[in-house]
KEFI-420671 format. One line per 4 residues: number of its first residue (from 1); for each residue z, y, x of C-alpha. Coordinates in nm, 2 decimals, decimal comma, always signed. Layout:
REM KEFI-420671
NUM) Z Y X  ...
REM end
This chain:
REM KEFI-420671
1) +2,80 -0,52 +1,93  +2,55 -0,41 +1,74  +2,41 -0,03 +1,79  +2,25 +0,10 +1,45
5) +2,03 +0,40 +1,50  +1,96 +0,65 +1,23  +1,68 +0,78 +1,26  +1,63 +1,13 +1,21
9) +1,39 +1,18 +0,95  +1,23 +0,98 +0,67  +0,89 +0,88 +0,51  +0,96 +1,00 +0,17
13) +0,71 +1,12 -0,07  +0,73 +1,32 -0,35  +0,73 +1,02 -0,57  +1,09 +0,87 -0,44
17) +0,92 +0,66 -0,19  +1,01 +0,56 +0,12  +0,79 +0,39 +0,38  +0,95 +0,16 +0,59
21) +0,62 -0,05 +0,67  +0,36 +0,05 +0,91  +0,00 -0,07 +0,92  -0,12 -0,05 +1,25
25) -0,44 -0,05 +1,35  -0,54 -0,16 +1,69  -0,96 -0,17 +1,68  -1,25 -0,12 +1,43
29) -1,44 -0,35 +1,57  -1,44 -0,70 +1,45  -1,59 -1,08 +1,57  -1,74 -1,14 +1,19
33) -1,94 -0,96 +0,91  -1,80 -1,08 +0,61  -1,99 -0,95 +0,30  -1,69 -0,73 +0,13
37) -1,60 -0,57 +0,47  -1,87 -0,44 +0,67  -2,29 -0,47 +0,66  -2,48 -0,74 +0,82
41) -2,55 -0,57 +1,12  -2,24 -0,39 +1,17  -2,09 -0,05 +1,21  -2,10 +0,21 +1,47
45) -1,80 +0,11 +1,65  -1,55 +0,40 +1,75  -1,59 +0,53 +2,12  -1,32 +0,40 +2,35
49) -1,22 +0,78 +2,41  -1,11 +0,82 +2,06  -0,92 +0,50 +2,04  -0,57 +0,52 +2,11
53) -0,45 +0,34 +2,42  -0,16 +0,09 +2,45  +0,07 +0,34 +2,59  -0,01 +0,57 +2,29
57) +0,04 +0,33 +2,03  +0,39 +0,18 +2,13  +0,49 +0,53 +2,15  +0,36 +0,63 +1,82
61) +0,52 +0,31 +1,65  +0,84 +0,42 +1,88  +0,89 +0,72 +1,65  +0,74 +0,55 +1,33
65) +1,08 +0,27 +1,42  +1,35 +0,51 +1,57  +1,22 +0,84 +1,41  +1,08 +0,78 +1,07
69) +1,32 +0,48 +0,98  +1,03 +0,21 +0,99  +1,13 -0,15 +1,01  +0,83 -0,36 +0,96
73) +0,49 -0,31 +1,18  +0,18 -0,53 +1,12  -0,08 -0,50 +1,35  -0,40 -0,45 +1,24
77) -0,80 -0,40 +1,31  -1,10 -0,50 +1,26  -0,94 -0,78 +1,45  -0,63 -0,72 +1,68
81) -0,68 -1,02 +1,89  -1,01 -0,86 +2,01  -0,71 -0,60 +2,16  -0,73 -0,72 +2,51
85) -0,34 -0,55 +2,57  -0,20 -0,72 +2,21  +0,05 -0,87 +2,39  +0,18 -0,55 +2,59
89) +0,21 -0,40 +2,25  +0,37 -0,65 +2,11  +0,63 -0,66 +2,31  +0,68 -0,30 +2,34
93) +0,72 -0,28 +1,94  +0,94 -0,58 +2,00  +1,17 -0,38 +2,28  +1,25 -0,08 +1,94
97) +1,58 -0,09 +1,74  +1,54 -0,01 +1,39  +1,80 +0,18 +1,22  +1,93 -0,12 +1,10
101) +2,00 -0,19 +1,51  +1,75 -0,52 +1,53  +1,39 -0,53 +1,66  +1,13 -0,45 +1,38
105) +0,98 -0,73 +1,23  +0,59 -0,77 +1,36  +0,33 -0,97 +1,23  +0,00 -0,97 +1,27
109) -0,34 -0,95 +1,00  -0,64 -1,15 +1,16  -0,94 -1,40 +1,07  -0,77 -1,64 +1,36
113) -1,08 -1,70 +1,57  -0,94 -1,73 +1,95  -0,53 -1,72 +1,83  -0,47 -2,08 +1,92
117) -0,53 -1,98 +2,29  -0,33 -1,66 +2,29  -0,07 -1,76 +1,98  +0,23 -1,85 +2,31
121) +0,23 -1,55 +2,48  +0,21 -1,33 +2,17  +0,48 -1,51 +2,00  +0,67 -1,45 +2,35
125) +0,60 -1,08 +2,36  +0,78 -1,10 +2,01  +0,49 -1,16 +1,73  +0,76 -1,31 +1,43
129) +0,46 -1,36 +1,19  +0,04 -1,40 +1,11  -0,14 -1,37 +0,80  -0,46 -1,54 +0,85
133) -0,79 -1,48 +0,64  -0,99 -1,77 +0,51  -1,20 -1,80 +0,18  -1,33 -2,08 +0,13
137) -1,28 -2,48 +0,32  -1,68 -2,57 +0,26  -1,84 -2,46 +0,60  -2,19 -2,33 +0,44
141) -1,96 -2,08 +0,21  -1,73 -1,99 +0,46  -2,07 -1,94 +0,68  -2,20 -1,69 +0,42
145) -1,87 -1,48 +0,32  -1,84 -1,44 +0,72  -2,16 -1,42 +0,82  -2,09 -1,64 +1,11
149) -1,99 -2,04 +1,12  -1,66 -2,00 +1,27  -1,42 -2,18 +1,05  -1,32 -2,48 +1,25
153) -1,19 -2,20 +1,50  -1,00 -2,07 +1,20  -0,83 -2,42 +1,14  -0,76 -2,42 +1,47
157) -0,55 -2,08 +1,48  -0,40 -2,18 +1,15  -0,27 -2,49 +1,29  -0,14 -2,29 +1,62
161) +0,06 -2,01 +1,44  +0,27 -2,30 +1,23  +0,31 -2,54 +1,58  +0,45 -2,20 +1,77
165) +0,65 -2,12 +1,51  +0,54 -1,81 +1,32  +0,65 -1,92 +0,99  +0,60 -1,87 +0,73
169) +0,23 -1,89 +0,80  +0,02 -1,65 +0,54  -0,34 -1,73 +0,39  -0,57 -1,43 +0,25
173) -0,84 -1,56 +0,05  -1,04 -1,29 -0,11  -1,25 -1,43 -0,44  -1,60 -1,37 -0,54
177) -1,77 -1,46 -0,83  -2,07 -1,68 -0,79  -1,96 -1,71 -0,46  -1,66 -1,92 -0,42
181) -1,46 -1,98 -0,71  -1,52 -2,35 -0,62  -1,24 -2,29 -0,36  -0,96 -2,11 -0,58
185) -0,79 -2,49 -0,64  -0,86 -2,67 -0,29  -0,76 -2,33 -0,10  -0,40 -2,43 -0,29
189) -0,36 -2,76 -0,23  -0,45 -2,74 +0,16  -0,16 -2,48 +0,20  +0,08 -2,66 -0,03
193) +0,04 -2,93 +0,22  +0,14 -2,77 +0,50  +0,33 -2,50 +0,43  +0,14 -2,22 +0,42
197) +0,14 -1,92 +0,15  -0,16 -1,87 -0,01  -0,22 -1,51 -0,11  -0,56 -1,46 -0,35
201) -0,68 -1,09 -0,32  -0,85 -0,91 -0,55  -1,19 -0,75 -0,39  -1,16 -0,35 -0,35
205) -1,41 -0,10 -0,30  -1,32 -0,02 +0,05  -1,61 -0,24 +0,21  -1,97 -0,14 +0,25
209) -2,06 +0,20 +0,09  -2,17 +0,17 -0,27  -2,18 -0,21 -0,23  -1,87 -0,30 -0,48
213) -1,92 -0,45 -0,80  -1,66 -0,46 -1,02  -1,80 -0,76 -1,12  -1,81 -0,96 -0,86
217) -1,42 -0,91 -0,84  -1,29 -1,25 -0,98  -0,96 -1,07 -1,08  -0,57 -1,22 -1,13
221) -0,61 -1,36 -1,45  -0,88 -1,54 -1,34  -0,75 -1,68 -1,06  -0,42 -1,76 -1,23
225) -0,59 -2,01 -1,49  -0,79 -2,18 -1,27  -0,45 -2,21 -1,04  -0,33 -2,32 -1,39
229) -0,52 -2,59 -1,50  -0,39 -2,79 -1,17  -0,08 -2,65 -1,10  +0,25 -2,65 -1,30
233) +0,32 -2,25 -1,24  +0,67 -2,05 -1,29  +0,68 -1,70 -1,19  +0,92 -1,58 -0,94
237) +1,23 -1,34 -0,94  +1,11 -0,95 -0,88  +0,85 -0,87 -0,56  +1,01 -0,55 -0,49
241) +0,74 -0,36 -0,25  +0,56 -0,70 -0,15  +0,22 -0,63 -0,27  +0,18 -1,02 -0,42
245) +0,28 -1,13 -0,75  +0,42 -1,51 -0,61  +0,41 -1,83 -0,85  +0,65 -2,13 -0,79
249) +0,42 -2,44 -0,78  +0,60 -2,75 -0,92  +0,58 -3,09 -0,69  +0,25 -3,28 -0,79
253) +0,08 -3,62 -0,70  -0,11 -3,44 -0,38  +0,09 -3,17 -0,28  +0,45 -3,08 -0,21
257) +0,59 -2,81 -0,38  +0,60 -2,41 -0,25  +0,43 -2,08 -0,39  +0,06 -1,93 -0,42
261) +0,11 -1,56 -0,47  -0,22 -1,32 -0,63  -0,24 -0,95 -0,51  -0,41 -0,77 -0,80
265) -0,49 -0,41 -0,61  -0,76 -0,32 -0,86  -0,64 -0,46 -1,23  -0,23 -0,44 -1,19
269) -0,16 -0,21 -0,89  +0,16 -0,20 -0,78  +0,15 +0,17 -0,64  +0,48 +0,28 -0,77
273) +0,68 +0,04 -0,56  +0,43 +0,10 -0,21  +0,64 +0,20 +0,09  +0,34 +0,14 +0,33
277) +0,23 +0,40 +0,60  -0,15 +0,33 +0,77  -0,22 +0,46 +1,13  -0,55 +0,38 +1,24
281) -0,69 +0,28 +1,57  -0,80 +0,68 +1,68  -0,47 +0,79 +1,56  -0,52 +0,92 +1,21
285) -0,18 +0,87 +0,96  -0,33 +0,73 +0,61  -0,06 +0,74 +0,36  -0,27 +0,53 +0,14
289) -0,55 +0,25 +0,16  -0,80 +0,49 -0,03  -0,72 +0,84 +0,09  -0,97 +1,07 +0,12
293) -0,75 +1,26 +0,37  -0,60 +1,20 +0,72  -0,35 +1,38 +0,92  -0,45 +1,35 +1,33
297) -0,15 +1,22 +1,57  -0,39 +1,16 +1,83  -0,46 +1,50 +1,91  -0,13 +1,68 +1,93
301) +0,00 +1,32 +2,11  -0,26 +1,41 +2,40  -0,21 +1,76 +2,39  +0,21 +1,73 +2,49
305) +0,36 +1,72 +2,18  +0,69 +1,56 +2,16  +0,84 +1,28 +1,98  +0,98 +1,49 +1,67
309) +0,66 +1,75 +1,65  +0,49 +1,38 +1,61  +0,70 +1,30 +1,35  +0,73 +1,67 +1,16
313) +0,32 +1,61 +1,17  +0,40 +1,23 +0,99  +0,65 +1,31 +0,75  +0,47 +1,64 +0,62
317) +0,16 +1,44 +0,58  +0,36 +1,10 +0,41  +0,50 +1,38 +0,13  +0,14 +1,42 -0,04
321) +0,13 +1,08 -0,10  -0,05 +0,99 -0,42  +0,13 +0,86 -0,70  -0,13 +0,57 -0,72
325) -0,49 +0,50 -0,63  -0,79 +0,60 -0,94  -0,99 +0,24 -0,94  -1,15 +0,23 -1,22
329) -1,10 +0,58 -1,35  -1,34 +0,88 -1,36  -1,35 +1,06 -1,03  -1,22 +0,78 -0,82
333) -1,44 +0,82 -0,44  -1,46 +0,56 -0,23  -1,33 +0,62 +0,11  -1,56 +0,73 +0,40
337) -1,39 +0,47 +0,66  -1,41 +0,09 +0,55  -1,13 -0,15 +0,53  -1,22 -0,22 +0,92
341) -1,20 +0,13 +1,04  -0,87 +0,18 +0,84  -0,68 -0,20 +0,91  -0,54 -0,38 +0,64
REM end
């Protein structure tokens, strides 16, 4: 028989939103240098000190999922696989009971390199699902978004998340102009044939300081008529919270049917419908991407606190949530952390 727990408090903001998804962060540090994330040569990592250890963060996501009413974690970094415990997280997160009474759901954001040899035991520990970055299919453009020439490795961890199961089996392909448009159309038709979901993503200014260009974003539209002009498109029913806008694709002479979804962060956000909380890998609560405030966990966690003064801290900082991010207006501020310091 099924035990349903209710939890005891909820991430509610003063906007009628509740968060029942948690972005978890598990590293800043990452294995590439990909142009609209981080500088050539890097960042200064986070001391191992301030980074929260596994213990800490199954206990943190244990009151996010039995306190808070969370029911879907994805694991974050940087990269997570770099994580040397993933696995011991994973299947603490794995061991919670939602309010609903079933384990949360937990997926995992990475670029792939090194996941075919550790996709079995993390999908053991629990892991239900991977998104998986890649931009481009040409190796010398792949080489220059990244930085490094590691994309048969990404192939490779692609091809091991659908053969152990952790389906469906997400793509994000983030689009620059100049760069590689060229890959908009074949990114499509290699998922479409086998199965994947192709997410596009609109570039944000969370990368290098001062280093977005609002032109260089190759936004939705764009995307969608050059999806267009090969691809019979029909949109889908209502996303809810899901952050992509999905497109049917109809059957065609190379491909099989399925979707291609297009996240459009910067020209149609999709704020109003976010139920997202961010907790970063030193144990800061983000309630949004772009804050330019954090509420610290860490802290209090190491100095005693208990379970609900954790959550009392979480809930009081969720109800100052912004009603949306300012791209594009006057006044908007980049965020001090990048997208790797933060987790996606």
């Amino acid at each position: 028989m099924t035990t349903v727990v209710t939890p005891l408090k909820r991430l509610a903001d003063a906007h009628g939103r509740v968060a029942r998804d948690l972005r978890m962060s598990l590293t800043d540090r990452c294995n590439l240098r990909c142009t609209y994330c981080m500088p050539a040569d890097g960042l200064a990592w986070l001391p191992t000190p301030e980074v929260l250890t596994d213990e800490e963060i199954v206990r943190l996501v244990g009151v996010a999922v039995e306190l808070l009413g969370v029911r879907k974690i994805r694991f974050t970094g940087g990269e997570p696989l770099l994580r040397r415990g993933l696995a011991g997280i994973i299947a603490g997160a794995a061991a919670l009971r939602t309010d609903e009474g079933v384990p949360p759901e937990l997926s995992l954001t990475t670029n792939g390199i090194g996941l075919d040899h550790r996709v079995s035991e993390l999908a053991a520990a629990g892991l239900t699902r991977v998104n998986i970055s890649l931009d481009s299919l040409d190796r010398q453009r792949y080489a220059t978004l990244a930085r490094r020439d590691r994309l048969d490795e990404v192939l490779d961890g692609l091809a091991a998340a659908d053969a152990a199961g952790l389906r469906p089996v997400k793509v994000n392909a983030v689009i620059m102009r100049g760069v590689n448009e060229a890959d908009v159309v074949p990114l499509a038709e290699f998922c479409l044939q086998r199965g994947y979901r192709l997410r596009f993503i609109e570039q944000m200014p969370i990368g290098p300081q001062h280093g977005w260009d609002r032109a260089s974003m190759v936004p939705a539209d764009e995307i969608l008529e050059l999806l267009g002009g090969h691809f019979a498109l029909s949109p889908t029913a209502g996303r809810g919270s899901a952050p992509a806008e999905e497109w049917l694709v109809a059957e065609g002479d190379c491909h099989p049917s399925g979707t291609v979804g297009v996240i459009a962060s910067v020209t149609a956000p999709f704020c109003a419908a976010c139920d997202r909380t961010r907790l970063t890998a030193d144990g800061q609560v983000r309630t949004c991407l772009f804050s330019l405030t954090e509420t610290d966990l860490r802290t209090p966690l190491r100095a005693g606190a208990t379970d609900e003064e954790l959550a009392d801290l979480w809930t009081g900082a969720h109800e100052s949530k912004w009603a949306g991010h300012s791209i594009g207006r006057a006044g908007f501020r980049q965020p001090d952390r990048t997208m790797s310091a933060i987790g996606g």
